[in-house]
C-alpha positions as CSV (number, residue, x, y, z in Angstrom):
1,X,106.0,234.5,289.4
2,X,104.7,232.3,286.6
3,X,101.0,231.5,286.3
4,X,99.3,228.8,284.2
5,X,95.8,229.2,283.1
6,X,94.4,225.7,282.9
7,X,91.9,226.9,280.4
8,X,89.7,228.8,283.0
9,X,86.6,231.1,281.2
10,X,85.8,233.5,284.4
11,X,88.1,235.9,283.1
12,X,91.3,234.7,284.8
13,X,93.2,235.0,282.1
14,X,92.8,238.6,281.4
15,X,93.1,239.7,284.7
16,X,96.9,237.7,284.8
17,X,97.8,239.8,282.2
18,X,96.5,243.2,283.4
19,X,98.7,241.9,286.5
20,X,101.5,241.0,284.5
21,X,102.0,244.4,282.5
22,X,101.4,246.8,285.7
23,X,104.3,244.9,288.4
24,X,107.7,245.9,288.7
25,X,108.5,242.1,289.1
26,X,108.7,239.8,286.3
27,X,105.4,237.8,285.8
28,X,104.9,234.8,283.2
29,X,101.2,234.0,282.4
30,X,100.6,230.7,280.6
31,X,97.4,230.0,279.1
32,X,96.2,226.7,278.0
33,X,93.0,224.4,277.4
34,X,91.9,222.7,280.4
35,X,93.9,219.8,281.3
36,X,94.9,219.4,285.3
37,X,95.9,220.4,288.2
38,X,99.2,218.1,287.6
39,X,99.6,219.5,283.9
40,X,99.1,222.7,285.0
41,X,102.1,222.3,287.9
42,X,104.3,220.4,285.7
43,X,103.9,223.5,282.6
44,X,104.8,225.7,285.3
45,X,108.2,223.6,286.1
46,X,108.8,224.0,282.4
47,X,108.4,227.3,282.1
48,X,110.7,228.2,285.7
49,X,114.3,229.4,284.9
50,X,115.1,230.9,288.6
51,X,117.4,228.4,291.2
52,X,114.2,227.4,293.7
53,X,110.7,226.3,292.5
54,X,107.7,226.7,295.4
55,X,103.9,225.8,295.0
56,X,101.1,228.6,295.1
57,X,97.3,227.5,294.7
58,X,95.7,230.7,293.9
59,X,92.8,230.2,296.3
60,X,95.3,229.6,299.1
61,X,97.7,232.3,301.0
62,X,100.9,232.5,302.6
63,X,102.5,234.7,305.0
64,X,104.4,237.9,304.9
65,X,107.5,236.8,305.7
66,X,106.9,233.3,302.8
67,X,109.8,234.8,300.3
68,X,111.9,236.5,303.2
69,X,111.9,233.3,305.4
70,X,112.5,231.1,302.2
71,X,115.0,233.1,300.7
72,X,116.8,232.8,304.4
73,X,117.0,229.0,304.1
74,X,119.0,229.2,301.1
75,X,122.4,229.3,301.6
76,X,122.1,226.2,303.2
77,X,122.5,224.9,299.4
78,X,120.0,222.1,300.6
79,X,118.0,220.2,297.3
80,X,114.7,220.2,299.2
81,X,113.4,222.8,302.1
82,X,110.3,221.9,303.8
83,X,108.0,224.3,305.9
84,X,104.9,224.2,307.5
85,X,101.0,225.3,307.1
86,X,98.4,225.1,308.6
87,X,94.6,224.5,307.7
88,X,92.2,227.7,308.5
89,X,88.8,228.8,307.3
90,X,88.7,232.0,305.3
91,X,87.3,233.9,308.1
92,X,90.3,233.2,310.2
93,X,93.0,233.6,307.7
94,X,94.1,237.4,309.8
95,X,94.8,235.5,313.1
96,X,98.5,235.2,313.2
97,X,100.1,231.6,313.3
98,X,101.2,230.3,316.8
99,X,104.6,229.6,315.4
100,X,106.5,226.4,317.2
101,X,109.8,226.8,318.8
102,X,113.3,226.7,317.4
103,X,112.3,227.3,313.5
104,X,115.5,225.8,312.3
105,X,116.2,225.1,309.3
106,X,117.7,222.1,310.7
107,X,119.6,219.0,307.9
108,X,117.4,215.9,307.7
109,X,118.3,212.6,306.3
110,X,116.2,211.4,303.7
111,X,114.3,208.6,305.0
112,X,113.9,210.2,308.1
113,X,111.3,212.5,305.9
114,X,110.4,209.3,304.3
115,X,109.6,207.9,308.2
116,X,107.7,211.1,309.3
117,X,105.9,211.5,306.1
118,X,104.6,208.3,306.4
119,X,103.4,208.6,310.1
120,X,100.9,211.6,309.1
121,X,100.5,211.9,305.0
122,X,97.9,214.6,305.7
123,X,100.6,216.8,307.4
124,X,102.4,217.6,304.1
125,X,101.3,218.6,300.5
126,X,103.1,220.1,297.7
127,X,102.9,223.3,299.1
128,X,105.2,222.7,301.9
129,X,108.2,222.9,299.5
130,X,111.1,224.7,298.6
131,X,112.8,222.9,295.8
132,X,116.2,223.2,293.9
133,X,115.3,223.2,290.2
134,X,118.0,221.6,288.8
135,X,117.3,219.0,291.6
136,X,113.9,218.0,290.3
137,X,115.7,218.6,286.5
138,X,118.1,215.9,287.3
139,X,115.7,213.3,288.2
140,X,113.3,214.4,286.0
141,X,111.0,214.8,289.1
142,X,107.1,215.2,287.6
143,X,103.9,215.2,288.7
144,X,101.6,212.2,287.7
145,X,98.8,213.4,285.1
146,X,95.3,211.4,285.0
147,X,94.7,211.0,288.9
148,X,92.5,212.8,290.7
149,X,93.6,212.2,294.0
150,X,97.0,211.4,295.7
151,X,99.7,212.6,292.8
152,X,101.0,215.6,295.5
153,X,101.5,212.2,297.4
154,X,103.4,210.8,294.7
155,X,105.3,213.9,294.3
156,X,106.4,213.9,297.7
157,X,107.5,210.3,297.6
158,X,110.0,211.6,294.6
159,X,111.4,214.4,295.8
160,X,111.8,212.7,299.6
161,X,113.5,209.4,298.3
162,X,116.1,211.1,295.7
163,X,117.0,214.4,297.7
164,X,121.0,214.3,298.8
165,X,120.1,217.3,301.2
166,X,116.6,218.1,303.3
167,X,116.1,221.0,305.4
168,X,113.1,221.3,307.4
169,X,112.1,224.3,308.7
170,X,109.6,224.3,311.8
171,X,107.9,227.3,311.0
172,X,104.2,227.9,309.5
173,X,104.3,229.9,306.2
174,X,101.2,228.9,304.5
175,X,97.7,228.6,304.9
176,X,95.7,226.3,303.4
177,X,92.0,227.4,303.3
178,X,89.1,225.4,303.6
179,X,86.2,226.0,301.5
180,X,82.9,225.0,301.7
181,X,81.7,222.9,298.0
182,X,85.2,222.2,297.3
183,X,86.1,219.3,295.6
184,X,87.5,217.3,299.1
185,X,84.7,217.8,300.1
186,X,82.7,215.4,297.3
187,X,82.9,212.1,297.8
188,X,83.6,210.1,294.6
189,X,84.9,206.3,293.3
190,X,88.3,208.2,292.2
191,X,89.2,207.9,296.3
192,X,89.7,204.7,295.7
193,X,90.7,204.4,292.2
194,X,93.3,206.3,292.4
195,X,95.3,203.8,295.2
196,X,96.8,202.9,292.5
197,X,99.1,205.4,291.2
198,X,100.5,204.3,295.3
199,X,100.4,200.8,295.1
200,X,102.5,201.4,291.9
201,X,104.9,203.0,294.0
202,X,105.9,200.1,295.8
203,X,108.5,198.1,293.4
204,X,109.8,202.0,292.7
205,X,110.7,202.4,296.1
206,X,112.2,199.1,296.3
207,X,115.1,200.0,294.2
208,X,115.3,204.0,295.0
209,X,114.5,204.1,298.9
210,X,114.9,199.8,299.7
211,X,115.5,200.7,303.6
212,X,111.6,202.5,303.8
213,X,109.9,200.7,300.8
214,X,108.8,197.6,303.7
215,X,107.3,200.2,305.9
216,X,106.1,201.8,302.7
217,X,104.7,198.8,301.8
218,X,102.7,198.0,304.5
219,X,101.4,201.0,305.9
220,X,100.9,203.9,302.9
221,X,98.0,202.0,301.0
222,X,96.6,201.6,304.0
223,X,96.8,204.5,305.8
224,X,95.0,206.4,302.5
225,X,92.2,203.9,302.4
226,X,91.5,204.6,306.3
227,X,91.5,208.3,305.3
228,X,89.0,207.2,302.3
229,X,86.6,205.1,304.9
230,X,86.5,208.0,307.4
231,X,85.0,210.2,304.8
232,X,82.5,207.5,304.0
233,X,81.2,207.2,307.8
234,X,80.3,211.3,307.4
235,X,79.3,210.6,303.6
236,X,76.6,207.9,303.4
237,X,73.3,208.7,305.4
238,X,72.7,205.1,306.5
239,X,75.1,202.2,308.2
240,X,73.6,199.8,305.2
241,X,74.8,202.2,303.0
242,X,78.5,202.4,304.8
243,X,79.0,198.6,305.5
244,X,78.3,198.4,302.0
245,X,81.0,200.7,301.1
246,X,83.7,199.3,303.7
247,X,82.7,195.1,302.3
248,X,82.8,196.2,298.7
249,X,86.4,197.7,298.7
250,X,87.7,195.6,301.1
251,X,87.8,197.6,304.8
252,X,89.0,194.8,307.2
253,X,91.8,193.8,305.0
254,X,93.6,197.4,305.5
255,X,92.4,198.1,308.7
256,X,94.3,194.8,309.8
257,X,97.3,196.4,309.1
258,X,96.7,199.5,311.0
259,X,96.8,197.4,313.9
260,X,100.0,198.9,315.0
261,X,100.5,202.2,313.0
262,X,102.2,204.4,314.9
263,X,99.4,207.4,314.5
264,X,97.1,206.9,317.9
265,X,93.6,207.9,316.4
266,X,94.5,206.0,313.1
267,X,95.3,202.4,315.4
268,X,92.6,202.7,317.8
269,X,90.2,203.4,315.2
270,X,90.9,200.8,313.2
271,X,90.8,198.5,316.1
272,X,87.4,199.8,317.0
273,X,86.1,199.2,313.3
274,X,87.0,195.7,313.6
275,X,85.4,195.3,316.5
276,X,82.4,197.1,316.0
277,X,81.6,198.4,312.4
278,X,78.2,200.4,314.0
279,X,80.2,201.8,316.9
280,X,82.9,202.9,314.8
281,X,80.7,204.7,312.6
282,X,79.1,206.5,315.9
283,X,82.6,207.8,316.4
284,X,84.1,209.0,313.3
285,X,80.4,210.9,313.7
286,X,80.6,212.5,317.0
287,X,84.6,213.9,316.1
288,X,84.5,214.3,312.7
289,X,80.7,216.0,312.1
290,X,82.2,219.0,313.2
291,X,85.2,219.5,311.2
292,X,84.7,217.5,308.0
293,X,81.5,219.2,305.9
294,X,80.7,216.4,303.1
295,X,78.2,215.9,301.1
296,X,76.1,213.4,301.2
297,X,76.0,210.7,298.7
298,X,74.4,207.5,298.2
299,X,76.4,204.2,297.8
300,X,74.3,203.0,295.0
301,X,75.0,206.5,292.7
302,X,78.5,205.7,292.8
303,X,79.4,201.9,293.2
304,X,79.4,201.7,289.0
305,X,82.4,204.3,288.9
306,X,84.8,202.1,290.9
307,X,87.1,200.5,288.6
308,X,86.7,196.0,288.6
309,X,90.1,195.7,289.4
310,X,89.6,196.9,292.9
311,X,91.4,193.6,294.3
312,X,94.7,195.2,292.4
313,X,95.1,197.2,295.6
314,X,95.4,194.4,297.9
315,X,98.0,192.4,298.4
């Protein structure tokens, strides 16, 4: 197990290393000044000398079986495993998974993944993975430092477009838990700011993954900022304060595209906003209240923090 300490002052640190003289296992603790989450992930690939590399966030869990079930799946000699999770609240974090039929792991081709990951980004983060180390060594696979949002996106996008071998395994082996006061759950500029670390992607995918990089290329950018606009229907208090939001960083031009995305919520939705930006707000109200805790911001606190270039993200 290796841990990096992204200069934390809560006494992480010293509790790693109590951890890391007491276990029977070997345990590496890292400790540096704060940088990122990405810096933090790609110190950690450094310092990994062991044949597979998974993802851990400390605040999350995984289940019993994670290292049995993982260590299964490898003598299929695949470069890239991926799993399931599943998103619970602390409180229900005992209740076993309802795991799906026919686990697997079964071969996948790589833009296949590239097809399905497309269809629901949300469904997979970096978490979900089992990777060959001297696969992400070869293509010196890294995560992107300076964005806030969207480089486990990125991330994906490497490791599905450059894998030889992908095994999926249909089986739920971590939980990802929500917390109230997180930092999803603040709305900020950055959601939109950071499009374009994906919009960037597009020419990269033209010469690594050229049969996906059109679908790529009209759907992904998209598909985030319809993500991004649902959040701002439960985040500003007033429909002034949202159809501000949705003209400013250009709504109708990506919801156009969504037209005919294959997700059913995401095209009807889209088709309702154009229609009827009130109504739609009404909507994403009545199913989303419930599930998506926000807090509430006003568009005028945060309209200075988005970049001047936001036109860069259209086409």
């Amino acid at each position: 197990m290796i841990f990096v300490d992204d200069g934390s002052h809560d006494g992480t640190g010293a509790a790693l290393e109590k951890y890391k003289s007491r276990e029977s296992f070997p345990i590496t603790v890292f400790h540096q000044e704060n940088q990122s989450v990405s810096a933090a992930r790609n110190m950690g690939m450094e310092l990994a000398h062991g044949r597979y590399i998974t993802f851990i966030d400390v605040d999350d869990a995984v289940s019993p079986d994670y290292i049995q079930s993982l260590h299964d799946c490898i003598k299929m000699n695949a470069d890239v495993y991926v799993f399931l999770s599943r998103r619970v609240r602390q409180a229900e974090r005992n209740v076993p998974a309802k795991q799906p039929d026919q686990p697997g792991p079964k071969p996948v081709g790589s833009i296949t993944q590239l097809h399905q990951f497309i269809e629901d980004p949300t469904k997979l983060g970096i978490y979900n993975l089992l990777l060959k180390r001297s696969f992400l060594a070869s293509y010196t696979i890294r995560y992107a430092v300076g964005y806030k949002y969207y480089e486990d996106y990125d991330f994906l996008l490497q490791v599905f477009a450059q894998a030889d071998k992908i095994e999926q395994l249909n089986k739920i082996l971590y939980d990802y838990i929500l917390r109230e006061g997180s930092a999803m759950n603040r709305f900020t500029a950055d959601r939109i700011n950071c499009l374009r670390l994906m919009k960037e992607k597009e020419k990269w995918l033209d010469e690594k993954a050229p049969d996906f990089a059109p679908e790529f290329r009209r759907w992904f950018v998209a598909r985030l900022y319809w993500s991004v606009l649902w959040q701002a229907a439960l985040t500003f208090p007033t429909l002034k304060e949202f159809e501000q939001f949705a003209s400013y960083t250009g709504a109708p031009f990506y919801l156009k595209k969504l037209s005919s995305y294959p997700d059913r919520l995401v095209r009807i939705s889209s088709r309702v906003f154009l229609v009827s930006r009130p109504l739609y707000r009404l909507a994403v109200q009545a199913a989303g209240r419930s599930r998506s805790r926000v807090e509430t911001v006003h568009f005028r606190d945060i309209r200075k923090d988005f970049h001047q270039h936001i036109d860069y993200y259209r086409d």
